[in-house]
FINULUM-181235 format. One record per residue (C-alpha): residue number from 0; x, y, z. Coordinates in Angstrom, 1 decimal, padded with zeros to 4 digits. Example, Ala and Ser with C-alpha at 12.3 -4.5 7.8 and 13.67 -1.06 7.14 Angstrom:
+-----+--------+--------+--------+
:   i :     xx :     yy :     zz :
+-----+--------+--------+--------+
:   0 :  012.3 : -004.5 :  007.8 :
:   1 :  013.7 : -001.1 :  007.1 :
+-----+--------+--------+--------+
***
This chain:
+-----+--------+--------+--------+
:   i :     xx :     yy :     zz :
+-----+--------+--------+--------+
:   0 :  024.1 :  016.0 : -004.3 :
:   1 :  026.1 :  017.3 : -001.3 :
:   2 :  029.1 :  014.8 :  000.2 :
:   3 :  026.7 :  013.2 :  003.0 :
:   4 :  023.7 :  012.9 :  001.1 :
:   5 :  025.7 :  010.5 : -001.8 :
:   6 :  027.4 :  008.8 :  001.8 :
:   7 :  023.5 :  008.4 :  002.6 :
:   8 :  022.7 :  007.1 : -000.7 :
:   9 :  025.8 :  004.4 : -001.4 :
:  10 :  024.4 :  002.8 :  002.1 :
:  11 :  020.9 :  002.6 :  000.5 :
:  12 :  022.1 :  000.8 : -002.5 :
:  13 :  024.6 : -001.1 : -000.6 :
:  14 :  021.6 : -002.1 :  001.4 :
:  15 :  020.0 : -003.5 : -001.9 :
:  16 :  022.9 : -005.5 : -002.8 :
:  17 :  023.9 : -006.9 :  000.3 :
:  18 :  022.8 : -010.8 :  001.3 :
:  19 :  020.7 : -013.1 : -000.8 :
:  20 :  017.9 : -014.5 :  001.1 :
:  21 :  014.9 : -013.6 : -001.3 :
:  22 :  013.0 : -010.5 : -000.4 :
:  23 :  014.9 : -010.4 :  003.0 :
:  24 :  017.1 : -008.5 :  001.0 :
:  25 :  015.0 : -005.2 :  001.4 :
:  26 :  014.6 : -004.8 :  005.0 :
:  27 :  017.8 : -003.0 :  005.1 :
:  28 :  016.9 : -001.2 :  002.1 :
:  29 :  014.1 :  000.2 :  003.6 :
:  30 :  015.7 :  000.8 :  007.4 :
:  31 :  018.1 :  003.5 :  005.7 :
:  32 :  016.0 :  004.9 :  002.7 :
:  33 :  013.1 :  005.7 :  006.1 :
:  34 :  015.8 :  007.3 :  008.1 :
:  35 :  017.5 :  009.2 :  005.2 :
:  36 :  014.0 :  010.5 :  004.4 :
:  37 :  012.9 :  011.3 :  007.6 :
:  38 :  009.6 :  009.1 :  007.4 :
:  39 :  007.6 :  007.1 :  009.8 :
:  40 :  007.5 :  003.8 :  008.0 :
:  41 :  008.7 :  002.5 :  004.7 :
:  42 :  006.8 : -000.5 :  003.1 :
:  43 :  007.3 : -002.5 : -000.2 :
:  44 :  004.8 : -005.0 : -001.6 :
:  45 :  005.7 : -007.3 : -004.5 :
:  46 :  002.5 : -009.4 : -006.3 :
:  47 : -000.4 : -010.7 : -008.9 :
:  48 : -002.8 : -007.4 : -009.2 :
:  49 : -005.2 : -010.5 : -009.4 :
:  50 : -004.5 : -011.9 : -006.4 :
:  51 : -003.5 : -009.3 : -004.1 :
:  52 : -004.6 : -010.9 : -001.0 :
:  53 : -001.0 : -013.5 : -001.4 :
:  54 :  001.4 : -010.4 : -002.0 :
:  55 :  004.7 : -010.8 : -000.2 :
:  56 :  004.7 : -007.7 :  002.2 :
:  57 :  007.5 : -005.8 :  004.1 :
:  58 :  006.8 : -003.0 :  006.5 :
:  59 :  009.8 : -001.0 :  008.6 :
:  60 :  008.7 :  001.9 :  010.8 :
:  61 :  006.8 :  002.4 :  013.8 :
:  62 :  003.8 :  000.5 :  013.9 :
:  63 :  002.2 : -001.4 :  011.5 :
:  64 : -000.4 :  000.8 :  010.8 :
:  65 : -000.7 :  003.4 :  007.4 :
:  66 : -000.3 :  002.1 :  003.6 :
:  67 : -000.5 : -001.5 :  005.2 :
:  68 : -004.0 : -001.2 :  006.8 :
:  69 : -005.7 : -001.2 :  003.6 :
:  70 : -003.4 : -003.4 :  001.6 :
:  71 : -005.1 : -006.3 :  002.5 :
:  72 : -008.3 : -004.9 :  001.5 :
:  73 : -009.5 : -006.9 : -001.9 :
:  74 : -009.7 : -003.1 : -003.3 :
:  75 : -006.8 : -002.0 : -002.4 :
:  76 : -005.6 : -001.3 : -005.9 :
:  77 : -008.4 :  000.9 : -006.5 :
:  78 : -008.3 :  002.6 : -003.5 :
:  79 : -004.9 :  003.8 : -003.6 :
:  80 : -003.9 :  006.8 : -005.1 :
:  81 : -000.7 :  005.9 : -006.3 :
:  82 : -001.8 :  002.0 : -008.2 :
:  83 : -002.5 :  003.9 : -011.2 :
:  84 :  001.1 :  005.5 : -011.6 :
:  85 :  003.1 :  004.3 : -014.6 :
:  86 :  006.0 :  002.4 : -013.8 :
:  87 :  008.9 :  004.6 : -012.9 :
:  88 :  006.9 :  007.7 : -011.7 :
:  89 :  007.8 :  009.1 : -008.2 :
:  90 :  005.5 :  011.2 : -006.8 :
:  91 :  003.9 :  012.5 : -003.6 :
:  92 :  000.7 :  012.4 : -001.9 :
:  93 :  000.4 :  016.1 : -001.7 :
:  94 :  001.8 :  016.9 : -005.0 :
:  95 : -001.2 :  014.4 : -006.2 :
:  96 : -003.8 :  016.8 : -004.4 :
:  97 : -001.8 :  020.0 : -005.5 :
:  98 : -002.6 :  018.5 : -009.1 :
:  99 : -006.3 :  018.1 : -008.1 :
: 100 : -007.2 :  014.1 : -008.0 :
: 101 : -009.6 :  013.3 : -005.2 :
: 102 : -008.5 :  011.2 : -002.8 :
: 103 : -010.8 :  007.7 : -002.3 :
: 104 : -012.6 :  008.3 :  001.0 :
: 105 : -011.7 :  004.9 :  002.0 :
: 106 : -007.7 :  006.0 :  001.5 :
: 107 : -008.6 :  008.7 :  003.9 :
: 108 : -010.6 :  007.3 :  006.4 :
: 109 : -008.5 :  004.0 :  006.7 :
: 110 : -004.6 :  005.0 :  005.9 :
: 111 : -004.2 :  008.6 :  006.4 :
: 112 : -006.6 :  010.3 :  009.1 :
: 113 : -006.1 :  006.9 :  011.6 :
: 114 : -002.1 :  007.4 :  011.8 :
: 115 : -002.3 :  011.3 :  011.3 :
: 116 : -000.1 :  010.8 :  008.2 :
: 117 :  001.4 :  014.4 :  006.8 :
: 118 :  002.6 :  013.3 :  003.3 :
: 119 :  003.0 :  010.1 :  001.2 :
: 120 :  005.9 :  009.2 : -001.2 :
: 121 :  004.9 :  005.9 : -003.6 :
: 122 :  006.4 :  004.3 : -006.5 :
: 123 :  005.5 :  001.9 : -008.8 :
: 124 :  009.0 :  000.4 : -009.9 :
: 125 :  007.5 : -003.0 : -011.0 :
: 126 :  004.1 : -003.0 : -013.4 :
: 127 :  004.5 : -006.5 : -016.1 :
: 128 :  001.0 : -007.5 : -017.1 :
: 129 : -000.5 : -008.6 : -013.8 :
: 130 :  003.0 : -008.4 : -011.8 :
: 131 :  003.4 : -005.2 : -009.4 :
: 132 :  006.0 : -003.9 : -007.2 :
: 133 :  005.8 : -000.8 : -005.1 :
: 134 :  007.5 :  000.8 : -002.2 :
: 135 :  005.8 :  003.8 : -000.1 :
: 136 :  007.4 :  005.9 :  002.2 :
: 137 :  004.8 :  007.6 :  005.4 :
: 138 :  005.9 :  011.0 :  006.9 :
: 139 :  004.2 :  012.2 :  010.1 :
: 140 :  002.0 :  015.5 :  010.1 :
: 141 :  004.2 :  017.5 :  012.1 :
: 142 :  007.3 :  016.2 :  010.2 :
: 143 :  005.6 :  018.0 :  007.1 :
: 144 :  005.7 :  016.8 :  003.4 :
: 145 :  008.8 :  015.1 :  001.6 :
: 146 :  010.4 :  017.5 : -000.6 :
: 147 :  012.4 :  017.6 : -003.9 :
: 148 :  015.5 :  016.1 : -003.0 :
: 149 :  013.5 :  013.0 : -001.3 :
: 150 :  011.9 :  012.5 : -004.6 :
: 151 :  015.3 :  013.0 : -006.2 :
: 152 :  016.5 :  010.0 : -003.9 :
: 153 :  014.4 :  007.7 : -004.6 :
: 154 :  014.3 :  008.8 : -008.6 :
: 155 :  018.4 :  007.5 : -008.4 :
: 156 :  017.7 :  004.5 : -006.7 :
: 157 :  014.6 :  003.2 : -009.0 :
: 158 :  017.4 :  001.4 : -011.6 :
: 159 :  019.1 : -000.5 : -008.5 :
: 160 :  015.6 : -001.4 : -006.9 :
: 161 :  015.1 : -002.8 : -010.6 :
: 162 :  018.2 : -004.9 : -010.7 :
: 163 :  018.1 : -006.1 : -007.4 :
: 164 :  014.0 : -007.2 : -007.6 :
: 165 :  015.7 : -009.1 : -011.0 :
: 166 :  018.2 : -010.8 : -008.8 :
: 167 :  015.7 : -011.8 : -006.3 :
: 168 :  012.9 : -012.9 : -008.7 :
: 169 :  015.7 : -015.3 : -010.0 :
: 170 :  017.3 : -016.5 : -006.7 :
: 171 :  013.3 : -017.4 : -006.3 :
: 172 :  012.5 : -018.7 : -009.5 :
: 173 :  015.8 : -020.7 : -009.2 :
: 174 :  014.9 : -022.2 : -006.1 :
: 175 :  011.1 : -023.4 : -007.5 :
: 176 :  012.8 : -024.7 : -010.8 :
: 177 :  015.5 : -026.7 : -008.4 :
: 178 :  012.6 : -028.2 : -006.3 :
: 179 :  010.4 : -029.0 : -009.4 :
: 180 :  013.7 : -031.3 : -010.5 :
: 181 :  014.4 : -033.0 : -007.2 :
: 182 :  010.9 : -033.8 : -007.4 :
: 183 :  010.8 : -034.9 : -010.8 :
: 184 :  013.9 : -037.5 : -009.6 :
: 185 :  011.9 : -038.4 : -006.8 :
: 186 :  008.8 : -039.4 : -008.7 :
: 187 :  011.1 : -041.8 : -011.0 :
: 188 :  012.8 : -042.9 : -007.3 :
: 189 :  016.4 : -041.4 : -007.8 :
: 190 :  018.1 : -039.3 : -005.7 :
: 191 :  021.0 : -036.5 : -006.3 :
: 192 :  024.0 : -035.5 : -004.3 :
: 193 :  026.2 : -032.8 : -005.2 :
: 194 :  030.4 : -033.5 : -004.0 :
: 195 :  033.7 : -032.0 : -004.9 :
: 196 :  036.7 : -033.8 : -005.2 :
: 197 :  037.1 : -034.4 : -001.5 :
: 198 :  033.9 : -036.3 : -001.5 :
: 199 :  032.3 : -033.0 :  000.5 :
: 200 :  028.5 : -032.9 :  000.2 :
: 201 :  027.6 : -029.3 : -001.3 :
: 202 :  024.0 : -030.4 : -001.8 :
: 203 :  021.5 : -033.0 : -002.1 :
: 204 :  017.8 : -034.1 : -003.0 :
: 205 :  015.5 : -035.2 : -000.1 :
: 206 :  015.0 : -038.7 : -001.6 :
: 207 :  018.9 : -039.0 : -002.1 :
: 208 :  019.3 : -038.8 :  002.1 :
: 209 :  016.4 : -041.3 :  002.4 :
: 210 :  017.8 : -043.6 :  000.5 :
: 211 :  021.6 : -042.8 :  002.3 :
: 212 :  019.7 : -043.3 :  005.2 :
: 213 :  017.8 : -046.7 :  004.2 :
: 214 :  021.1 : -048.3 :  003.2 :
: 215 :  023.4 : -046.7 :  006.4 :
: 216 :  024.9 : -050.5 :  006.8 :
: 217 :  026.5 : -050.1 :  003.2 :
: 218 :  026.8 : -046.0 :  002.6 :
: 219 :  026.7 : -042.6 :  004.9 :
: 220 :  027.7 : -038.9 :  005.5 :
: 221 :  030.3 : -039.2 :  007.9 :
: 222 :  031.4 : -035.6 :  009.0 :
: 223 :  030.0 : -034.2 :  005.7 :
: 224 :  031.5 : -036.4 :  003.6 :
: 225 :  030.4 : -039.4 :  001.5 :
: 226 :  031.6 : -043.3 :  002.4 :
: 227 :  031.1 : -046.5 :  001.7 :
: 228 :  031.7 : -049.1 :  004.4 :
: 229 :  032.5 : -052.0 :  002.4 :
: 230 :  036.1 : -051.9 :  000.6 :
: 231 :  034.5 : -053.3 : -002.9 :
: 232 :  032.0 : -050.5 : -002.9 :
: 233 :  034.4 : -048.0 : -001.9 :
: 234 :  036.9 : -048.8 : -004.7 :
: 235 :  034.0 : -048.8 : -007.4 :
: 236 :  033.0 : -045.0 : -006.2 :
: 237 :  036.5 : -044.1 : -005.5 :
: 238 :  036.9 : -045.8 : -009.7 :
: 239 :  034.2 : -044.1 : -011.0 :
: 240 :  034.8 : -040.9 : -009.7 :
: 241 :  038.5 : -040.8 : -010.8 :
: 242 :  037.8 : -041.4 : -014.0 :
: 243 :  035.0 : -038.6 : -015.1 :
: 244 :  037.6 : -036.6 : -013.1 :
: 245 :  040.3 : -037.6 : -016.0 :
: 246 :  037.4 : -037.8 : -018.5 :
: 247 :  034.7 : -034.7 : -017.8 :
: 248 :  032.9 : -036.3 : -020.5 :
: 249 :  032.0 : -039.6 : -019.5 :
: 250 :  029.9 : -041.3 : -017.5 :
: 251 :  030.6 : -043.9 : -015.1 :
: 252 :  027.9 : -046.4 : -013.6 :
: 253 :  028.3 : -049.1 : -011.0 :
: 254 :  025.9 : -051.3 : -009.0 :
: 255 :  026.2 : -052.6 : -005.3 :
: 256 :  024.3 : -055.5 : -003.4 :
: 257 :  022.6 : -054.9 : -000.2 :
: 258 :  023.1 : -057.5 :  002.7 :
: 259 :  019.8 : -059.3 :  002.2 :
: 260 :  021.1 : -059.8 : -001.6 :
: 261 :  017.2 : -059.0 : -002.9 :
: 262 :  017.5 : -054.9 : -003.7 :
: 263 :  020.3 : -053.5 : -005.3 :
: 264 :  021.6 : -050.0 : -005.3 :
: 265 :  022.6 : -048.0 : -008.2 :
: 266 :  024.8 : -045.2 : -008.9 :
: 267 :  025.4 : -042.9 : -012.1 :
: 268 :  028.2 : -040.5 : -012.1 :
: 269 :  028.9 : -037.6 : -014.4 :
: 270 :  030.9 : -034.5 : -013.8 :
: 271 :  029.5 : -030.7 : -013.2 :
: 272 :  030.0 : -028.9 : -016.0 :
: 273 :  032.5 : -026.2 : -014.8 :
: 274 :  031.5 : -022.9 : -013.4 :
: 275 :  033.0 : -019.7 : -012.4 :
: 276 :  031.6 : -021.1 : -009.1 :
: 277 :  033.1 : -024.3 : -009.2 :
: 278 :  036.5 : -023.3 : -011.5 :
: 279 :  038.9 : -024.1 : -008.8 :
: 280 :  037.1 : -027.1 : -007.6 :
: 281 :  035.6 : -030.4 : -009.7 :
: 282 :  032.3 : -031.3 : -008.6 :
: 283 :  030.8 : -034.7 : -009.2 :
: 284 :  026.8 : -035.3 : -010.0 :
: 285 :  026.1 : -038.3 : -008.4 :
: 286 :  022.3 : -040.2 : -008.7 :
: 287 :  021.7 : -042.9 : -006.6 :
: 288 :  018.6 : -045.3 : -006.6 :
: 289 :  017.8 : -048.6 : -004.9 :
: 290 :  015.3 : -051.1 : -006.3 :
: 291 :  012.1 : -050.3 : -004.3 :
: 292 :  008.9 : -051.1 : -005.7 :
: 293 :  008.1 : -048.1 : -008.8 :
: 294 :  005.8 : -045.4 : -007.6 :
: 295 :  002.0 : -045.8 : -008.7 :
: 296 :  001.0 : -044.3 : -012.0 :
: 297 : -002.4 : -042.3 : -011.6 :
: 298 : -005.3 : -043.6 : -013.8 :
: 299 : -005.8 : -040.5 : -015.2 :
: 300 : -002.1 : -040.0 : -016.3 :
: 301 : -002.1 : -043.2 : -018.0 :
: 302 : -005.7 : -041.9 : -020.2 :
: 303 : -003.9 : -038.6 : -021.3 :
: 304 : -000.6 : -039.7 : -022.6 :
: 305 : -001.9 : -043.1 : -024.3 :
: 306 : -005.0 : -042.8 : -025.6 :
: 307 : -006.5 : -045.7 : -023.3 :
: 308 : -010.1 : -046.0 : -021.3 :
: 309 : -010.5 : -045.8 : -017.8 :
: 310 : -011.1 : -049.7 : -017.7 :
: 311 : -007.6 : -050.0 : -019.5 :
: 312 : -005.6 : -047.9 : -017.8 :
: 313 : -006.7 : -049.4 : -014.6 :
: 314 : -005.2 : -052.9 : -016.0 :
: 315 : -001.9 : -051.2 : -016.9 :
: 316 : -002.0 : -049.6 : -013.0 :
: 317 : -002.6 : -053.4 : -011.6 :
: 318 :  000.3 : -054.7 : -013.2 :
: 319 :  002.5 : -051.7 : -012.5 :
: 320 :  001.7 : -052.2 : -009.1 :
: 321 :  002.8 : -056.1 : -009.1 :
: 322 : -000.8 : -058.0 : -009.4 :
: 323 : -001.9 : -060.6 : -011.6 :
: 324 : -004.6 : -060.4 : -014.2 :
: 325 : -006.6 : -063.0 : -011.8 :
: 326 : -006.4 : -060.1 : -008.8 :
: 327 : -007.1 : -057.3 : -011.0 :
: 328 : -010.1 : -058.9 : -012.3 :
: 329 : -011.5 : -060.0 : -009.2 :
: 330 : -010.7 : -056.6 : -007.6 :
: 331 : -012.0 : -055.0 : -010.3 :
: 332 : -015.2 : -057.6 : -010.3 :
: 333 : -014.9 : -058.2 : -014.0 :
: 334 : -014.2 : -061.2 : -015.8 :
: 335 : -010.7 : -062.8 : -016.6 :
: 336 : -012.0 : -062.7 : -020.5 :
: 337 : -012.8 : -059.3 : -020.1 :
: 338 : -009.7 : -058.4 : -018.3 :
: 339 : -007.6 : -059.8 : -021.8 :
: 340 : -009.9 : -057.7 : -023.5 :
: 341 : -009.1 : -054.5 : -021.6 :
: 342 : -005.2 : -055.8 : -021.6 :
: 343 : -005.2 : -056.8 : -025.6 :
: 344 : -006.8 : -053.2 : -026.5 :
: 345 : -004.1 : -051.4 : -024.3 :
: 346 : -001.1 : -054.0 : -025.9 :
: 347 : -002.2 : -052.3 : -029.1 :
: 348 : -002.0 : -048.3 : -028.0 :
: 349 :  001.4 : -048.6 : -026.4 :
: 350 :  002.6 : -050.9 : -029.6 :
: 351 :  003.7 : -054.1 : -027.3 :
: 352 :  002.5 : -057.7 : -027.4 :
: 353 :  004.0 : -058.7 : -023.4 :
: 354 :  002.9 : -057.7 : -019.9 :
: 355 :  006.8 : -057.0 : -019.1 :
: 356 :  006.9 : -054.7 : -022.2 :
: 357 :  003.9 : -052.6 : -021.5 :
: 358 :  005.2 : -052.3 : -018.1 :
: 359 :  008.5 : -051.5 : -019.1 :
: 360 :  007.2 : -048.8 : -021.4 :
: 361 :  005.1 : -047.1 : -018.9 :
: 362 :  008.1 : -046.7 : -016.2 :
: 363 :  010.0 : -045.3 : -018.7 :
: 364 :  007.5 : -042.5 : -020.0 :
: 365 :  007.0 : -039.8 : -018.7 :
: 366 :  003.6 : -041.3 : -016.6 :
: 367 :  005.1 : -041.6 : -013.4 :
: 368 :  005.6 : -037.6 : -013.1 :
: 369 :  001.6 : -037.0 : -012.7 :
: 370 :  000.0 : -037.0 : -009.6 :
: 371 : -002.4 : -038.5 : -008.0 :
+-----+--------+--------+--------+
***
C-alpha cells in the first residue's frame, strides 16, 4: 500500500473510532471511504432480516437514490445480489456478473438502470442468526468499475467495521439496559442521582428530578449541584455521605419531614464502586423517594405471580389502592360475605392472615414492575 493510500486509510478507521453517538459514528466513515473510492454514494444498513422494514439506515453521496430505493422494499433481501454473501466476502457487482449470476430484474429496473450506476461494491460484515449489517459502495457509469485495490480497502477495514459495530451495539444496548433500570425504580417510586464528592450531578433518573422538583422548598439543583435548604437536612446528607466516603462499604440512610409533616422523604446512600472512569473521583449513588401513594398493581400481574382468580386479585388491587372491603364490594357489586371469601382464599396463596400483611407483601414483590 503506497504512502497516501495507508494516509487515506488511517482517516477511514480514524473515522470509525472517532465520537460515540450510536450509529452516528459512521457518517464520517462512509464520507471518506466514498471519496477514497471514488464512488457516488456509500450506504450502510444495520437490522432483523425479519423485520427489514425498521433497519437503521445511513446513506452519504449524491442523492438518495441507488441501493436505498429498494431497501425498503419487503424483498429487498431477495432482490439483492449481494444478501446472500457470507459474512466477510467483498465483492463487486461486475465481478458477480463476470462469474455468471443473473441479476433480479427488479435490482435492475429499480437500483441500477434509474441512477445509471456503473459498478457496485457490497459487504456483508455483520450476518448473526437474523442480525445483518452491510455497507455498499455506488460508482457512476462513466467513473467505471471499482478495481482490486478498492476491494483490498475495504478487505483491511472489515475487522475495524467489526469492532466499532461491537462498540456501538453496546453503547446501545447499554443505554436500553440503563432505561429498563430507571424504569424499574420508577415503578417501585424511587429515584437515582449520580454525584461526586463535590455534590456535582453526573446523572439522574427522570422520577429522581420529579421528586427534586415536588419537594423544591426542602431540596434542589442549584448550579448543578445538590442542596438542602434546611440546616438539619443538610447535615444528615453532608453525614451520610462522609461516611460511605470513609467506609465504601456501607450504607447510610436518613429520613426528612416535609413542611405539611404528612409525607416523608427518604434517602439511601451507597458509594460507586470505583472505575477507571471514576478512579480519581468518588461518586456517591444516591436513591431518593417520598411517600406518595404506591403505584397500582395490574390484575393480571397479581394472577401470574400468586396463583389467585381474577375476583381475588381484584380484592388485593382495592386494598393496594387504599379502599375498604365495604367499597370494593359495592364497586365490585358483590357481597361483603363474598368479598371475605375472595379476601380469605387470597390470605391463604400469599401465606398472611392481615390486610396490612398481604399488602405489605405485594409492594414488596416484584408485582408492581408489570404493566398495565
Amino acid at each position: 500500500m503506497s504512502e497516501s493510500r495507508l494516509i487515506e486509510f488511517s482517516g477511514i478507521v480514524d473515522a470509525l473510532y472517532a465520537g460515540d453517538e450510536g450509529t452516528g459514528t459512521w457518517r464520517g466513515f462512509l464520507q471518506r471511504l466514498k471519496g477514497a473510492t471514488g464512488s457516488m454514494y456509500a450506504c450502510m444498513a444495520v437490522g432483523n432480516s425479519d423485520a427489514w422494514g425498521q433497519r437503521t439506515w445511513l446513506f452519504e453521496g449524491e442523492g438518495r437514490g441507488a441501493d436505498e430505493q429498494a431497501a425498503g422494499r419487503t424483498d429487498y433481501l431477495d432482490l439483492s445480489p449481494f444478501s446472500r454473501l457470507p459474512q466477510g466476502v467483498v465483492t463487486t457487482m461486475g465481478e458477480l456478473l463476470d462469474t455468471g449470476q443473473r441479476m433480479q430484474p427488479g435490482f435492475y429496473s429499480e437500483v441500477v438502470q434509474p441512477h445509471d450506476i456503473g459498478d457496485i461494491l457490497g459487504t456483508n460484515f455483520i450476518q448473526h442468526g437474523n442480525q445483518l449489517a452491510h455497507f455498499r459502495l455506488g460508482r457512476a457509469r462513466v467513473a467505471g468499475r471499482y478495481t482490486h485495490e478498492h476491494k483490498q480497502l475495504c478487505q483491511l477495514i472489515l475487522p475495524h467495521l467489526h469492532r466499532s459495530w461491537e462498540r456501538v451495539s453496546r453503547t446501545v444496548r447499554n443505554a436500553a439496559w440503563k432505561a429498563v433500570l430507571s424504569e424499574a425504580l420508577q415503578m417501585q417510586g424511587a429515584g437515582v442521582v449520580l454525584i461526586n464528592t463535590d455534590r456535582e450531578i453526573l446523572d439522574a433518573s427522570s422520577m429522581a428530578l420529579e421528586t427534586i422538583d415536588a419537594h423544591r422548598t426542602l431540596l434542589s439543583v442549584t448550579n448543578g449541584r445538590l442542596r438542602m435548604h434546611r440546616q438539619q437536612d443538610e447535615r444528615q446528607l453532608e453525614e451520610a455521605l462522609e461516611r460511605i466516603f470513609d467506609h465504601p462499604a456501607e450504607v447510610r440512610s436518613f429520613g426528612i419531614d416535609t413542611s405539611t409533616g404528612s409525607r416523608r422523604l427518604h434517602f439511601v446512600c451507597r458509594r460507586m464502586p470505583d472505575t477507571t472512569l471514576f478512579a480519581t473521583r468518588p461518586c456517591m449513588v444516591l436513591f431518593i423517594r417520598d411517600d406518595r401513594p404506591p403505584r397500582p398493581v395490574a390484575p393480571q400481574t397479581l394472577r401470574a405471580l400468586f396463583g389467585l382468580t381474577a375476583a381475588e386479585a381484584r380484592i388485593v388491587c382495592g386494598l393496594i389502592a387504599g379502599q375498604s372491603m365495604t367499597q370494593i364490594a359495592d364497586r365490585g357489586r358483590i357481597s361483603r360475605n363474598t368479598a371475605y371469601a375472595h379476601l380469605k382464599s387470597a390470605f391463604g396463596k400469599l401465606g398472611v392472615n392481615q390486610q396490612s400483611a398481604l399488602v405489605s407483601h405485594v409492594l414488596g414483590s416484584l408485582a408492581s414492575l408489570g404493566r398495565e
